[in-house]
TIGUZA-969156 format. One record per residue (C-alpha): residue in three letters; x, y, z. Coordinates in steps of 0.05 Angstrom, whole numbers, plus 5000, padded with zeros to 4 digits. Each point is the difference from the previous one (the first is absolute). Layout:
REM TIGUZA-969156
ALAXYZ...
END
This chain:
REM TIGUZA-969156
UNK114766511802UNK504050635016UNK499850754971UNK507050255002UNK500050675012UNK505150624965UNK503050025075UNK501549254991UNK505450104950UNK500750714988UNK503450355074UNK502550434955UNK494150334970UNK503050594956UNK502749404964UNK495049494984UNK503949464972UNK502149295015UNK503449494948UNK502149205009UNK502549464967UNK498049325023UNK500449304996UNK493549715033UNK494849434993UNK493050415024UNK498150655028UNK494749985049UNK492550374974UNK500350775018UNK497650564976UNK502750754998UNK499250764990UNK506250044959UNK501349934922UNK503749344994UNK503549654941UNK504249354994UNK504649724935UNK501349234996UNK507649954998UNK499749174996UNK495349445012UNK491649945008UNK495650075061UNK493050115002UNK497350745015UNK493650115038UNK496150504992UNK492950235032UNK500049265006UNK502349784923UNK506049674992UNK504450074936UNK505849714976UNK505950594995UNK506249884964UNK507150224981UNK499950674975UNK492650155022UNK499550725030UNK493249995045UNK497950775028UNK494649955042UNK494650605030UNK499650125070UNK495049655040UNK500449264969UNK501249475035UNK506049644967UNK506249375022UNK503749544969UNK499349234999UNK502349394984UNK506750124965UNK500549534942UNK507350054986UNK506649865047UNK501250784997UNK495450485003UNK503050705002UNK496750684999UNK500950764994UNK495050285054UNK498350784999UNK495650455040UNK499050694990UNK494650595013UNK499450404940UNK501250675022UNK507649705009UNK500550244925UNK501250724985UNK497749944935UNK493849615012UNK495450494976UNK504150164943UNK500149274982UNK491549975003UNK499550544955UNK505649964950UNK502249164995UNK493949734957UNK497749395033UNK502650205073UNK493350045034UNK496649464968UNK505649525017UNK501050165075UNK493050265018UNK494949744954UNK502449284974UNK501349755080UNK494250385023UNK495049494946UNK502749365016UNK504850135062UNK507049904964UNK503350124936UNK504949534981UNK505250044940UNK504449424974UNK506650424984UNK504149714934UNK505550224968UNK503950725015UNK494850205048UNK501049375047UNK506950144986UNK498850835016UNK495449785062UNK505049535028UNK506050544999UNK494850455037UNK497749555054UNK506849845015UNK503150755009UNK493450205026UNK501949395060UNK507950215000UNK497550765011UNK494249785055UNK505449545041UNK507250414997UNK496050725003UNK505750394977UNK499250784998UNK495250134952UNK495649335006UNK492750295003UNK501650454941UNK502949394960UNK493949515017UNK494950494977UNK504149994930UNK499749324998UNK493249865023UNK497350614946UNK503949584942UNK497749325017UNK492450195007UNK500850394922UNK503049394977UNK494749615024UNK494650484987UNK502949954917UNK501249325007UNK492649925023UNK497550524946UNK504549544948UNK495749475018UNK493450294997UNK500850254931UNK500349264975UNK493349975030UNK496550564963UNK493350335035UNK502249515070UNK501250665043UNK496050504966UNK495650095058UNK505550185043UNK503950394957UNK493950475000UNK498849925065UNK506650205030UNK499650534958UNK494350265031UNK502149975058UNK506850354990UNK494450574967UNK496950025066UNK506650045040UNK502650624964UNK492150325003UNK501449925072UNK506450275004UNK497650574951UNK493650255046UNK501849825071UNK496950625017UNK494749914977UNK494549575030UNK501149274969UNK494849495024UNK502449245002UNK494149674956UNK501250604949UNK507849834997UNK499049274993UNK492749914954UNK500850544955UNK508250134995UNK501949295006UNK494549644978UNK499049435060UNK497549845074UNK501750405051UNK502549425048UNK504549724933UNK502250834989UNK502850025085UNK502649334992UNK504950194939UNK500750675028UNK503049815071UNK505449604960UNK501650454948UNK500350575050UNK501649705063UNK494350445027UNK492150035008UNK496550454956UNK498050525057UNK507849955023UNK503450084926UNK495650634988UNK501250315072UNK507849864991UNK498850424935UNK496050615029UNK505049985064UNK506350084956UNK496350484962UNK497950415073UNK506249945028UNK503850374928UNK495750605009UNK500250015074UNK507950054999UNK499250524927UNK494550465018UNK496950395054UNK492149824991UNK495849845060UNK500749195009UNK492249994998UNK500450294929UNK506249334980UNK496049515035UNK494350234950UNK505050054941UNK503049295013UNK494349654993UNK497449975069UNK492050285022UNK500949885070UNK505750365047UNK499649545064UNK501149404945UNK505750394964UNK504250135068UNK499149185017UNK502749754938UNK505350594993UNK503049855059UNK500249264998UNK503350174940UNK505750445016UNK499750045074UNK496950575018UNK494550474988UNK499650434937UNK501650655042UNK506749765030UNK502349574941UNK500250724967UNK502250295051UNK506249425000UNK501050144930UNK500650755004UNK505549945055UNK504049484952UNK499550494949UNK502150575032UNK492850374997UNK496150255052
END
């Protein structure tokens, strides 16, 4: 079974995208390390996943985690036609806005797929209707590129996932107490993002952050927080204290000892690795850069 990489389908990697439409009878087993949802324009096949195999219909929208091992099967109509998209989700501008303002949001892309592997939605009505009209300008825009294209697709993809985050939340409320769990859940862990975020500075150990801010396992807390961040949990809070570093390196004159220390950061040697894998150099000439951009001295 093959792992298809990011570098598979993404050359372009600022812009982590890929949309298809096709007609096809099976899809060989794979897995892969991108988000990845498809939409049933017409017919049945079979869907395997992690070695299940479930019918999927017209109108069925399946989004499925990272790291399952999914194909298609066994078509059981004459036609058998589906939307395909990939994406990373730091594609979206917005996608931390979305986690902490959308209700539902996280549950539905991170914590739903990451329980049973998928989350799949049978779309009726205005929002198959809605979805449809996305898919289909989200393809037009992906194929003909015209000036503008990456701006217009990350429009597109930010209103289908709320209409299918509502649609989902919708659904749920017919099934009173069903997600409660989550709901609490995902809120905790939203808690525990902004804590983070709030006292990078500080020092913040990994089993604090995940048993006593968001309430679970350590392993399940890095698992949802590589996907909702796109980063570890040592690199999202040293991507914090280096942005922080490099403000007060290019706005003030103290020693960089003394903003190593203020950033976050107990160890020097440590500081000038990660600083300059950062941004490129060391701490001392990326102020020194600055300075000369700025017209100081």
């Amino acid at each position: 079974m093959k792992t298809l990489k990011n570098r598979d389908y993404f050359p372009d990697t600022s812009f982590p995208f890929l949309i298809a439409k096709n007609n096809i009878s099976e899809f060989p087993v794979h897995r892969h390390e991108f988000f990845e949802f498809f939409y049933v324009v017409t017919g049945k096949c079979l869907h395997v996943l992690d070695g299940r195999e479930e019918p999927v219909a017209a109108g069925d929208m399946v989004l499925m985690e990272p790291g399952r091992s999914h194909g298609l099967n066994k078509a059981m109509a004459p036609q058998f036609e589906v939307y395909n998209c990939i994406f990373l989700p730091e594609l979206l501008d917005s996608h931390a806005a979305l986690l902490k303002n959308v209700t539902g949001f996280l549950e539905f892309l991170y914590l739903e797929p990451f329980k049973k592997g998928f989350n799949r939605l049978h779309l009726t009505g205005p929002v198959n209707l809605k979805a449809l009209i996305i898919l289909e300008e989200l393809f037009l825009e992906y194929g003909k590129k015209p000036r503008g294209f990456e701006t217009a697709i990350k429009i597109l993809l930010s209103d289908l996932l709320i209409t299918l985050v509502r649609f989902n939340e919708r659904l749920k409320a017919e099934l009173p107490g069903k997600s409660v769990g989550l709901n609490r859940q995902a809120s905790a862990i939203m808690k525990s993002l902004e804590y983070i975020d709030g006292n990078f500075r500080k020092e913040i150990s990994l089993e604090d952050i995940s048993l006593n801010k968001a309430g679970i396992t350590k392993e399940y807390y890095c698992n949802i927080f590589k996907k909702v961040t796109g980063k570890t949990f040592t690199e999202y809070i040293n991507a914090l204290r280096i942005e922080f570093a490099a403000r007060l390196l290019s706005g003030s004159v103290k020693p960089v000892t003394e903003i190593a220390y203020d950033s976050g950061f107990n160890d020097l040697s440590y500081f000038n690795r990660v600083f300059k894998a950062a941004k490129g150099s060391n701490p001392t000439r990326y102020r020194a850069m600055q300075n000369k951009r700025s017209g100081g001295k």
